[in-house]
C-alpha positions as CSV (number, residue, x, y, z in Angstrom):
1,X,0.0,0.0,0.0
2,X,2.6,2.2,1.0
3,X,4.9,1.6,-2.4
4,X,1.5,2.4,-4.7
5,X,1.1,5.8,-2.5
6,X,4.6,6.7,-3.4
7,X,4.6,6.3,-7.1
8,X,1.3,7.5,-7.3
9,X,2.0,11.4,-5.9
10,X,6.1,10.8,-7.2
11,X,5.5,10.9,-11.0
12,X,8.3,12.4,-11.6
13,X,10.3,9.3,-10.9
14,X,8.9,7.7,-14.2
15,X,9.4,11.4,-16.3
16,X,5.9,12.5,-16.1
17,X,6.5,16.4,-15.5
18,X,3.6,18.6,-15.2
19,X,4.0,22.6,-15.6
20,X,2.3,25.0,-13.2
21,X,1.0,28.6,-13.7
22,X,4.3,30.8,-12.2
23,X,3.8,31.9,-9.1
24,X,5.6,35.1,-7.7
25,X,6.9,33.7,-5.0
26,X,8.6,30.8,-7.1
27,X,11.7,32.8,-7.5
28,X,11.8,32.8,-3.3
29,X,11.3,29.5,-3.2
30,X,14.9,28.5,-5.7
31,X,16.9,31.0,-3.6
32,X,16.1,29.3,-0.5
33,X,16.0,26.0,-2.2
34,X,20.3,27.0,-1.9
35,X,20.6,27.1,1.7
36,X,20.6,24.6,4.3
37,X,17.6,25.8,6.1
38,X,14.2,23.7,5.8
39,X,11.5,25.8,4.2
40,X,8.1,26.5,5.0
41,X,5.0,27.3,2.9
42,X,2.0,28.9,4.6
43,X,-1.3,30.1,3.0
44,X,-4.9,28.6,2.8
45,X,-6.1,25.7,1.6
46,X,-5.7,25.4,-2.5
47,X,-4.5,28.8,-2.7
48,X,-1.4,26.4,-4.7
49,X,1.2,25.4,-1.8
50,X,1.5,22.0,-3.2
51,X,2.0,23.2,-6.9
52,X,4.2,26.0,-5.9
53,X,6.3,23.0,-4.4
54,X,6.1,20.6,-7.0
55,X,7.3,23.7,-9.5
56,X,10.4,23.5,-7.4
57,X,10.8,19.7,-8.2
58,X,10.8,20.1,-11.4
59,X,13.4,23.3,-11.0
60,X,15.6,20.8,-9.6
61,X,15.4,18.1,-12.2
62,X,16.1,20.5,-14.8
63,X,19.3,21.5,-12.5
64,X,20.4,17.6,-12.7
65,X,18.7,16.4,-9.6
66,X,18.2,12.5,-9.9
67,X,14.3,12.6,-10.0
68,X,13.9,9.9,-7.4
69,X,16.0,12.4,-5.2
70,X,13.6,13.9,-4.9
71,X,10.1,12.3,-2.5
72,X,6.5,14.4,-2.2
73,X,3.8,13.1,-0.1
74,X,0.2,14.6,0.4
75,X,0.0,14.0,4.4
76,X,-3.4,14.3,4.1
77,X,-4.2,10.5,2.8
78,X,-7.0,7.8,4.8
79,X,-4.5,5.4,4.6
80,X,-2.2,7.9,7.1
81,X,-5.2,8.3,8.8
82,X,-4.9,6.2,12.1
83,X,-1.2,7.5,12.5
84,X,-1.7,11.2,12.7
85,X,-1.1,11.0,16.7
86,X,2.3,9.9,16.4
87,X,5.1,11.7,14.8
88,X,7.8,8.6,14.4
89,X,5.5,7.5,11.4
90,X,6.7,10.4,9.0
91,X,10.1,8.4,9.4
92,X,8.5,5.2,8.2
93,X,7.4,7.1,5.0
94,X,10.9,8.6,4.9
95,X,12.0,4.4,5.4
96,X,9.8,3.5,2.6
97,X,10.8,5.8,0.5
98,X,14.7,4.6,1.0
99,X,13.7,1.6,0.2
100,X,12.1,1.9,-2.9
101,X,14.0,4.8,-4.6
102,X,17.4,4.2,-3.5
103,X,18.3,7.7,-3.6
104,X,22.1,8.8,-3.8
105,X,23.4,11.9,-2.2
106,X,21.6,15.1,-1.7
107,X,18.0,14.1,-1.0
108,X,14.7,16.7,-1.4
109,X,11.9,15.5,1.0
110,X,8.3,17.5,0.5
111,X,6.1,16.7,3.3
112,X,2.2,18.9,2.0
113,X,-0.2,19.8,5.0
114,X,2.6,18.7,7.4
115,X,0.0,19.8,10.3
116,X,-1.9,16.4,10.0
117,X,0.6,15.3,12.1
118,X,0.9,16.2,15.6
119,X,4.2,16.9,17.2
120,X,5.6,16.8,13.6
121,X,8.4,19.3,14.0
122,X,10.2,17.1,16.5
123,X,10.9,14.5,14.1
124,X,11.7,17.2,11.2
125,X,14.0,19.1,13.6
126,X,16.0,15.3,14.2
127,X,16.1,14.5,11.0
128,X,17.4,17.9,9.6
129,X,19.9,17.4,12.2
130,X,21.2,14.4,10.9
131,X,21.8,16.0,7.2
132,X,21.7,15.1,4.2
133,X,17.9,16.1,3.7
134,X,16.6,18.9,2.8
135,X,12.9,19.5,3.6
136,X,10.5,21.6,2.0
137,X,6.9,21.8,4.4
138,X,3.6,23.2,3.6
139,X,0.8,24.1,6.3
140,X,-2.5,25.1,6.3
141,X,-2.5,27.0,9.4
142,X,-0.5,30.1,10.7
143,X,0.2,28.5,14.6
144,X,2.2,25.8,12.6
145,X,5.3,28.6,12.9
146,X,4.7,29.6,16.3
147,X,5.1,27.9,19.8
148,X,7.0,25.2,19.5
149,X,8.3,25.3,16.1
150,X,9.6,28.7,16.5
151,X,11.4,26.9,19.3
152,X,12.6,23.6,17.4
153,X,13.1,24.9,14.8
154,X,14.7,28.9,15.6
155,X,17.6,29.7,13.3
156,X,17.3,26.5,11.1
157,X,13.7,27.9,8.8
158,X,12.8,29.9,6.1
159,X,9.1,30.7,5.3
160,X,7.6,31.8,2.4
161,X,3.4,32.7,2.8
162,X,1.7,32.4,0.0
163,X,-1.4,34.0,-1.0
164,X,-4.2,32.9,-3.1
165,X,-3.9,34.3,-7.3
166,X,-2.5,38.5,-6.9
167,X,-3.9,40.1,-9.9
168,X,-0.6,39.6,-12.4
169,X,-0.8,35.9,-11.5
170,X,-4.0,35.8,-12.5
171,X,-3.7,37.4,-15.6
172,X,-0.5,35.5,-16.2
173,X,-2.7,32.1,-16.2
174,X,-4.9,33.3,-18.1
175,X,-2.0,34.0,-20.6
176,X,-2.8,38.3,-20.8
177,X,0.6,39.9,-21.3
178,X,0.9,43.2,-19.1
179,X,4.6,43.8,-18.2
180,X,4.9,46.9,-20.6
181,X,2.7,50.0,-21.8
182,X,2.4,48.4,-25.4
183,X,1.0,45.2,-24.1
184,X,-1.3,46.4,-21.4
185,X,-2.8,48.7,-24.3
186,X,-3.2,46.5,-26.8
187,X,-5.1,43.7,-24.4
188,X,-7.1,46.7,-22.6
189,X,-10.1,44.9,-23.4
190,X,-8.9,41.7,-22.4
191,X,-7.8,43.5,-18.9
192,X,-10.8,45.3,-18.3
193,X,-12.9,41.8,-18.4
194,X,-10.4,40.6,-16.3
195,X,-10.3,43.3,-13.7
196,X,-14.2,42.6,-13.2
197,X,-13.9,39.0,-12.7
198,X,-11.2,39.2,-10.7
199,X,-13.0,41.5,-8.4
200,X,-15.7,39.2,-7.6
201,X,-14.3,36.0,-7.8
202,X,-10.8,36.6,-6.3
203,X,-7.5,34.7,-6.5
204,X,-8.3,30.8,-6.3
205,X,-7.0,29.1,-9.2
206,X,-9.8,26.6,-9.5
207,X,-12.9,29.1,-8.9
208,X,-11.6,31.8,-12.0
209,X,-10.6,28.6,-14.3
210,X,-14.3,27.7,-14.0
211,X,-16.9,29.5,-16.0
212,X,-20.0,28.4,-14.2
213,X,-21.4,31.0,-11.5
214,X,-23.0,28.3,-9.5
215,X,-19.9,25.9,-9.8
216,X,-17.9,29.0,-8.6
217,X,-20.0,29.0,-5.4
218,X,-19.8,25.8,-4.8
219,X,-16.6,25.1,-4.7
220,X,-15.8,28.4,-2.6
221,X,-18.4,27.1,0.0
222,X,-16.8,23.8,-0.4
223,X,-13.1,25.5,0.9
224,X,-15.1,27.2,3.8
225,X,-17.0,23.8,5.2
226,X,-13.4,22.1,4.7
227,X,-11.4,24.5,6.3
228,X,-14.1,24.6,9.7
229,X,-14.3,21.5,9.6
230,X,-10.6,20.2,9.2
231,X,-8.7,22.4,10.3
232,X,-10.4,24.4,13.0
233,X,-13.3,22.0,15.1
234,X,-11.0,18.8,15.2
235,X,-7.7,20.7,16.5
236,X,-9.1,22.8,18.5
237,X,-12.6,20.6,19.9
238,X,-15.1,22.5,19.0
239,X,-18.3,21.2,20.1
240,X,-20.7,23.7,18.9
241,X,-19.3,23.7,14.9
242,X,-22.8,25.0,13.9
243,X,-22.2,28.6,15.8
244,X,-18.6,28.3,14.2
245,X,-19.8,28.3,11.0
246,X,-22.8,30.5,11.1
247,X,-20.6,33.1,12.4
248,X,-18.3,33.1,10.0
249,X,-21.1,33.2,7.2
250,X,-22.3,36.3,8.9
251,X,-18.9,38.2,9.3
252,X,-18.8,38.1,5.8
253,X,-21.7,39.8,5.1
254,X,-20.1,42.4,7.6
255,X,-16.6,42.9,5.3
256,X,-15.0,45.7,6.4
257,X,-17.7,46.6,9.6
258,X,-16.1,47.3,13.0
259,X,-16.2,44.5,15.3
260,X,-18.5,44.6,18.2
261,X,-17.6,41.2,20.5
262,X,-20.7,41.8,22.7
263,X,-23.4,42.3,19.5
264,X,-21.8,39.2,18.2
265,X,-22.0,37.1,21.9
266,X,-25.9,38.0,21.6
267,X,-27.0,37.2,18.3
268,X,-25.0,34.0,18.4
269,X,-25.8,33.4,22.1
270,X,-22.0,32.4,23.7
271,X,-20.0,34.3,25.3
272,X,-17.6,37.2,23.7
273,X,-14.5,35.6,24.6
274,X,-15.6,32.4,22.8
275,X,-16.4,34.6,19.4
276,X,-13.2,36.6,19.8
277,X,-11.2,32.5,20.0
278,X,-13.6,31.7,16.9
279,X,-12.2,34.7,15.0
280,X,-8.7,34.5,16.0
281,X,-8.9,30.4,14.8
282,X,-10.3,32.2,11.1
283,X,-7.1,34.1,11.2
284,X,-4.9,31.0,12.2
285,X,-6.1,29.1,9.3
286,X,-6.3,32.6,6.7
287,X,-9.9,33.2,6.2
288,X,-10.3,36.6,7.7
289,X,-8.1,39.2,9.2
290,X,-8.6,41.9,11.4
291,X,-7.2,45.1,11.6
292,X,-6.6,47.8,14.6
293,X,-7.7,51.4,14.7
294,X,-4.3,53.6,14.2
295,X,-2.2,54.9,17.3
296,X,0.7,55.8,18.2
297,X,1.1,53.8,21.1
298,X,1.3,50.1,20.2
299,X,-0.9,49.6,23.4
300,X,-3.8,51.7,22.3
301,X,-3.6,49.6,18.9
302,X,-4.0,46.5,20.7
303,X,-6.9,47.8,22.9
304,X,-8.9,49.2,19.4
305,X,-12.1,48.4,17.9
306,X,-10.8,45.7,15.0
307,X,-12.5,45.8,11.5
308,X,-12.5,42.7,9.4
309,X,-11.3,41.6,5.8
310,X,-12.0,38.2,4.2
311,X,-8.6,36.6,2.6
312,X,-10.0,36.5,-1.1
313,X,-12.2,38.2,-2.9
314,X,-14.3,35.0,-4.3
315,X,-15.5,34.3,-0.3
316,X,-17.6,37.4,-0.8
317,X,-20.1,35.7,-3.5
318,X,-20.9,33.5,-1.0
319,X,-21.9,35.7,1.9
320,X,-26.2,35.8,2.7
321,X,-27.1,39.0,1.3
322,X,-29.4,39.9,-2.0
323,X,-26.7,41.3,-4.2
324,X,-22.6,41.7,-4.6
325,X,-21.5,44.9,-2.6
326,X,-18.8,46.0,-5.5
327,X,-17.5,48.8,-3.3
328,X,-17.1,46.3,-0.4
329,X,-15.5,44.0,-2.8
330,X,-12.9,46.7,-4.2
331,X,-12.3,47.6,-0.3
332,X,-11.3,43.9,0.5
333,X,-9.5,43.8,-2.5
334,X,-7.4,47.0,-1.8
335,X,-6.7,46.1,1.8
336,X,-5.8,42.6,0.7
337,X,-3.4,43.5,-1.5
338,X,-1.6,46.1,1.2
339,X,-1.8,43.4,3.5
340,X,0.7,41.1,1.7
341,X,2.9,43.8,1.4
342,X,2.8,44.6,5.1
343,X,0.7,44.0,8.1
344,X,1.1,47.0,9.6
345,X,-2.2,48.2,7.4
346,X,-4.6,50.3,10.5
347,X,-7.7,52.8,9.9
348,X,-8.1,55.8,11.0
349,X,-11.5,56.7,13.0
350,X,-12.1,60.0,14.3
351,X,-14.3,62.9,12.9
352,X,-13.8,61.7,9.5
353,X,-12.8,57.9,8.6
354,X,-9.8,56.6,6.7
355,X,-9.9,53.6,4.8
356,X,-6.4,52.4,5.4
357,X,-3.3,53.7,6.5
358,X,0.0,52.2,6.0
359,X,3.8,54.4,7.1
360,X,3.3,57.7,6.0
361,X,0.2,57.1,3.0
362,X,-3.5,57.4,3.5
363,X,-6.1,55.5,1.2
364,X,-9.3,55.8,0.2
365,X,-11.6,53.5,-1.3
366,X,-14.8,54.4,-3.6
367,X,-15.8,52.5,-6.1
368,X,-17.3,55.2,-8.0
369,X,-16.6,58.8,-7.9
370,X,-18.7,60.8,-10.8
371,X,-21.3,61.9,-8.0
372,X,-19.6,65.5,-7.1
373,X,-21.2,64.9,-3.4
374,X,-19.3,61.2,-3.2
375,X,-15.8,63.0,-4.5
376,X,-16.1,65.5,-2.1
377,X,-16.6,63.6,0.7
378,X,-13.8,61.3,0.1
379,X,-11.3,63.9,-0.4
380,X,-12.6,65.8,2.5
381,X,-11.2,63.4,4.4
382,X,-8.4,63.9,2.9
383,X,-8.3,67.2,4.1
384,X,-8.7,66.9,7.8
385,X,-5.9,64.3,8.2
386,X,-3.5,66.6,6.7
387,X,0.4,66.4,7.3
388,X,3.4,67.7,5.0
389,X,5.0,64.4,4.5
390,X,1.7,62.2,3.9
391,X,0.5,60.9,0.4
392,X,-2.9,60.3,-0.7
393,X,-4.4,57.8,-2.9
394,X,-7.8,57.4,-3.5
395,X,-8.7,54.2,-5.6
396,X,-11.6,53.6,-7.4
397,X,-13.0,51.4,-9.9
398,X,-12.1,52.7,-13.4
399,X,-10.9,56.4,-12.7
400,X,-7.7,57.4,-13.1
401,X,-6.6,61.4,-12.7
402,X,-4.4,63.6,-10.1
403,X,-6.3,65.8,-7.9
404,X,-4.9,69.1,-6.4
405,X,-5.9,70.4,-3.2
406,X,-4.5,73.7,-1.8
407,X,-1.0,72.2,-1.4
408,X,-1.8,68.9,-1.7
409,X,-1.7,65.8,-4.7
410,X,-4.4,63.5,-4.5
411,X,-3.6,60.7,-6.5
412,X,-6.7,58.8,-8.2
413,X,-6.0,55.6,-9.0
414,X,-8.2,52.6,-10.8
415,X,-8.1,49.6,-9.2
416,X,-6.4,48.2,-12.5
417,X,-3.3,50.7,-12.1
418,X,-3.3,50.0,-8.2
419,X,-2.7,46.5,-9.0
420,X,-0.1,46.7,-11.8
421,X,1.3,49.7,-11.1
422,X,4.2,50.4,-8.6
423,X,2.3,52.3,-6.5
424,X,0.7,48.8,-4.8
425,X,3.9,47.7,-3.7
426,X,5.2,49.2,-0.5
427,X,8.6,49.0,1.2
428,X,7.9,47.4,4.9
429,X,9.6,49.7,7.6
430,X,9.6,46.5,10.1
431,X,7.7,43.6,10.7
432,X,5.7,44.5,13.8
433,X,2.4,43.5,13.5
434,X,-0.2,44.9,16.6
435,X,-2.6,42.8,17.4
């Protein structure tokens, strides 16, 4: 049983290579694939962990690796079922696979959704130890690099988190050149679909290769139910997963809201401690995020009301409400994007409200600005949070234009030139996240 398994998710043994839409973080992956360290891969279930992975086996066959080098196993298999409780079996896979592939010198080990197994970094930390492997590990769930792996393993990891499709990725597998002016002009058209699809459906690679609406939804509810209830009500016992899952339903209808712990204890009837673990286990496992009201002091951060994101775009189709909130949609999507390029994204609350607010830039987020009465409310909050050394950007939908106000730019942005432009991407100051 155990020799089928292995040739069965190790194709590349027998030559059968199959090629994978790039991924951004590929080139991350080959420059740590150099060092000694054993590499994580975080992100949430089928946002493409395991193909990001297997793109780096077939880097290193076309490097010269020996293919059978080289071992991948899905963690996740009934036949590994009864063993999950004890982390010496992932060494008689490793045995196995000895065995049967008879690999010489450097050998590539791939262990996907690694957190099936309990206690699992103790035998990866001994058998890094020993040398002559190098492991590559994908989880599911964010706690997998805290506790005690950040203690087994301190020094000796590199992680790379991945995110479901960004907005190049996507329109790199769907095979829409962009990279230059000429290009992204002459498939506008092609773009401009895009952009709209991509706003609603979000980032997961099977949900935008499928055309059906309905199909779409299902699968996207299918990811929520499997992430509950594999990855949050078995590891953490969970006895009431119906008020687990009804609450998350409902904070999606509330995307971007401010979080009120004590509303939420009495419509769902438990206490507010219990929602606030329910929402922190979303987070662990990358299906919402939260975000703290700006300060100054890190404390007051902490203590602030949160508001609350989904992790991809498509989650929103699915929430119970009549019709898709667009400008909700393009809010997520904004925040989601300045949220992989650093988790230090706040709000600002006070007379007037501030979308976001990341270092020293504010944003704003309207979906549609031709209504005078909108534009000058957006930009009038511009104007009370003034400061010499802030910019402005306020994206929108399809509008593109530079504003000036007394002495002050406001850049307009589309959503389109936010995403492909080099305004998206912001240099991280540090890594503190307050929360």
């Amino acid at each position: 049983m155990m020799k089928n398994l292995l040739l069965e998710q190790n194709p590349h043994w027998q030559n059968r290579v199959t090629q994978y839409a790039r991924r951004e973080a590929f080139d991350q992956l080959i420059r740590y694939l150099d060092t000694k360290h054993i590499i994580t891969i975080t992100g949430i279930r089928r946002c493409g962990k395991s193909t990001l992975a297997k793109s780096a086996i077939n880097h290193l066959i076309d490097q010269g690796t020996n293919p059978k080098n080289i071992l991948f196993v899905n963690l996740e298999q009934p036949q590994f079922l009864e063993y999950r409780h004890d982390a010496s079996y992932l060494g008689v896979i490793y045995d196995e696979y000895l065995k049967l592939a008879d690999p010489k010198g450097q050998i590539y080990v791939i262990f996907d959704e690694i957190q099936f197994f309990e206690n699992w970094q103790v035998y990866i930390k001994s058998r890094y130890e020993s040398g002559g492997v190098k492991f590559i590990i994908t989880g599911s769930n964010s706690s997998m690099l805290s506790g005690d792996l950040a203690t087994l393993l301190t020094g000796r990891s590199l992680n790379i988190h991945l995110n479901t499709f960004s907005f190049r990725e996507y329109l790199g597998a769907l095979g829409i050149e962009f990279d230059d002016p000429i290009k992204r002009l002459s498939n506008r058209i092609a773009i401009a679909r895009a952009k709209e699809e991509y706003l609603l459906w979000g980032g997961f690679y099977d949900v935008f290769s499928t055309a059906d609406t309905l199909v779409k939804k299902e699968i996207l509810i299918g990811y929520v139910k499997n992430i509950i209830y594999r990855d949050i009500v078995p590891r953490y016992s969970i006895r009431n997963s119906e008020v687990l899952e009804r609450l998350f339903f409902y904070l999606l209808s509330n995307t971007g809201a401010m979080l009120n712990y004590q509303s939420l204890s009495q419509i769902f009837a438990v206490s507010d401690k219990t929602i606030k673990e329910y929402i922190h286990y979303f987070e662990e496992v990358f299906l919402l995020q939260r975000i703290d009201r700006f300060h100054t002091k890190p404390k007051e951060r902490i203590k602030s009301t949160k508001k609350i994101y989904v992790g991809d775009n498509g989650f929103l189709q699915i929430a119970p409400r009549h019709s898709p909130n667009l400008g909700m949609a393009l809010e997520n999507l904004v925040f989601n994007t300045l949220y992989s390029q650093n988790p230090n994204v706040t709000y600002i609350k006070e007379t007037y409200e501030i979308d976001f607010a990341l270092q020293n830039v504010l944003y704003q987020v309207c979906y549609d600005i031709r209504d005078e009465k909108t534009k000058k409310r957006e930009l009038g909050a511009f104007a009370y949070y003034n400061a010499p050394d802030r910019q402005y950007r306020l994206i929108t939908f399809d509008t593109d234009e530079t504003i000036q106000m007394d002495e002050r730019t406001i850049h307009v942005e589309s959503i389109e030139q936010f995403l492909l432009g080099e305004v998206a991407h912001i240099t991280p100051l540090d890594n503190t996240k307050y929360y």
